[in-house]
N, C-alpha and C positions, 0 to 999 in steps of 0.2 A: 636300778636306774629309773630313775621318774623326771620326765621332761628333758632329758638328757643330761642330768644330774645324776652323781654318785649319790646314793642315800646312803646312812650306817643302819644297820638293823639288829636285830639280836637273835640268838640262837634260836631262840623259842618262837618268832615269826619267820623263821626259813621254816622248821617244823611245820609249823602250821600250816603255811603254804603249800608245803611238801605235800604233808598230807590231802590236805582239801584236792590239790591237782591227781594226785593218786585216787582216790575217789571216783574224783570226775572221771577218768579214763576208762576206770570198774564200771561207770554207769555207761559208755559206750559201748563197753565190748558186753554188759550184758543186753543192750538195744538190738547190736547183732544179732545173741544168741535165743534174744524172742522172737525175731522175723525167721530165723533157719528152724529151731524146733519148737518154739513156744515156750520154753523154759525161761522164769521172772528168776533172775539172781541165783548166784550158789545153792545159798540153803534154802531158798525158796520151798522145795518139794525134798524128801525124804529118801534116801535108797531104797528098794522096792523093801519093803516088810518092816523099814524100820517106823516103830510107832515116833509120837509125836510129845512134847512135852506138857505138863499141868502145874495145877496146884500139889498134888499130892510126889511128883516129881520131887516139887523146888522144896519140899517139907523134909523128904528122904535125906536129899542131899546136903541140905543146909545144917539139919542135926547131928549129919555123920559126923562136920569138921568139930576140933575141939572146943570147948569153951563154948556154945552155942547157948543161946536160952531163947525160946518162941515168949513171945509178948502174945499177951490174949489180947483180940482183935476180931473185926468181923472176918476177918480174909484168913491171909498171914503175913508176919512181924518177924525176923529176925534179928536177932542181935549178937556182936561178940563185944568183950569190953565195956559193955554198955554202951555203943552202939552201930546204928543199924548197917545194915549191907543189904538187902534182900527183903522184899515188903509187896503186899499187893496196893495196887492202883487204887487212887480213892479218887477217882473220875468226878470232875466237878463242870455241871456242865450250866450255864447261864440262866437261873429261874427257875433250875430244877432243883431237889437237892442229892447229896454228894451220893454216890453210888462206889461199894466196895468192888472194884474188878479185879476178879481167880486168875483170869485167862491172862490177865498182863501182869507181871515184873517190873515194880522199881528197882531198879539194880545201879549201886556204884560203883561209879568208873573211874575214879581218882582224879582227874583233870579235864580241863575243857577239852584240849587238843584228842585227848582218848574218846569222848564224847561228841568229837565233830565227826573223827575219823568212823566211828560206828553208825552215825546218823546217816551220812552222804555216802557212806561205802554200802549198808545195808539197810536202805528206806525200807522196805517191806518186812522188816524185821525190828527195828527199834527207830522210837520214835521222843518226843520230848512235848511237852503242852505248857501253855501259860501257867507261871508260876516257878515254873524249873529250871527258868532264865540266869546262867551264872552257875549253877549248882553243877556240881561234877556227878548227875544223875540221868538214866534213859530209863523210856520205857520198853519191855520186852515182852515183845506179843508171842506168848509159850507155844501157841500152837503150831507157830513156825518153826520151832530149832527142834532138833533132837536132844535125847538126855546125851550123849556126848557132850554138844555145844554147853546144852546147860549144864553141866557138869565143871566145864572150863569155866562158862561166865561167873558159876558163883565163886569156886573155889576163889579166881581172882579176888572178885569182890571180896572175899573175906579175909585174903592177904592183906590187903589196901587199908583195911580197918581193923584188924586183928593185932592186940598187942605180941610186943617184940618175942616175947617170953613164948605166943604160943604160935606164932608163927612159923618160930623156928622147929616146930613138933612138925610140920608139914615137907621143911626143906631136905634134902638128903643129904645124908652126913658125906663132907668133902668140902 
C-alpha cells in the first residue's frame, strides 16, 4: 500500500523486501550483542581453535568438486563448464594499477536477491565494489569464515554454475 493505494507487486519484490527487512533486524540484534559482549556478527570470530580460511583452502576445496579445471592466473581461477564460480579479487583501485587479492573470494551467488541478502545480513564478511553493479557476485573476505562456511559457500557456487550432468554427481540419490 503506498499513499493509501493498493499497489500490485510480484513475487520477487515481496522477496526482496522480505529479505532486506530480515537483514536489517540481523544487523540490530547483532548491535545488542556488541554492546553486551563485544562480539561483531555470527561468524565474525571463530569457535576457539578453529583455524581460519585462505587461498590454499579455497584451492582444496574447489578441486575436490567434479569437473573443475584451475585457469592459471596470478591468484586463483576456477572453473566448471567453462565457467567461473570462485576467483581471486583483482582489486582495482583509482590511479593505481589492478592488484591480485589471495585473501578475498569472488564467489557466485546466483541472483541479486542471494546477493543482497549476504551483503546486508553479513557486512563484515562479504562485500561488492564498483564494477559488480548487477552481477550475481560478492566479495569474500576468507579470513572471516571458516572452511566449513567455505566449504558451503563454494560448493553452492559450483551448483549454480555446474552443468546438469555433473551436478547431479553431487546430489544424493532419492
Amino acid at each position: 500500500m503506498r499513499g493509501g493505494q493498493l499497489v500490485e507487486c510480484s513475487l520477487r519484490w515481496i522477496y526482496h523486501h522480505l529479505i532486506e527487512e530480515y537483514a536489517r533486524h540481523n544487523g540490530h540484534a547483532d548491535l545488542i550483542g556488541e554492546l553486551i559482549d563485544g562480539t561483531v556478527g555470527f561468524w565474525a570470530r571463530p569457535a576457539e581453535g578453529r583455524a581460519m580460511s585462505d587461498e590454499d583452502d579455497v584451492r582444496r576445496l574447489a578441486l575436490a568438486l567434479p569437473g573443475v579445471a584451475e585457469i592459471d592466473s596470478d591468484g586463483f581461477d576456477f572453473r566448471v563448464g567453462g565457467r567461473g564460480f570462485v576467483w581471486s579479487y583483482p582489486e582495482r583501485l583509482p590511479g593505481k594499477p589492478r592488484v591480485i587479492r589471495r585473501d578475498i573470494a569472488v564467489l557466485y551467488v546466483g541472483d541479486e536477491a542471494e546477493k543482497q541478502a549476504l551483503l546486508l545480513g553479513e557486512p563484515g564478511i562479504f562485500f561488492t565494489a564498483p564494477g559488480y553493479g548487477g552481477l550475481p557476485l560478492v566479495m569474500l573476505r576468507l579470513a572471516e569464515v571458516d572452511v566449513a562456511r567455505l566449504t558451503e559457500l563454494v560448493t553452492d557456487a559450483w551448483r549454480m554454475r555446474a552443468p546438469a550432468e555433473l551436478g547431479s554427481r553431487l546430489d544424493p540419490p532419492g
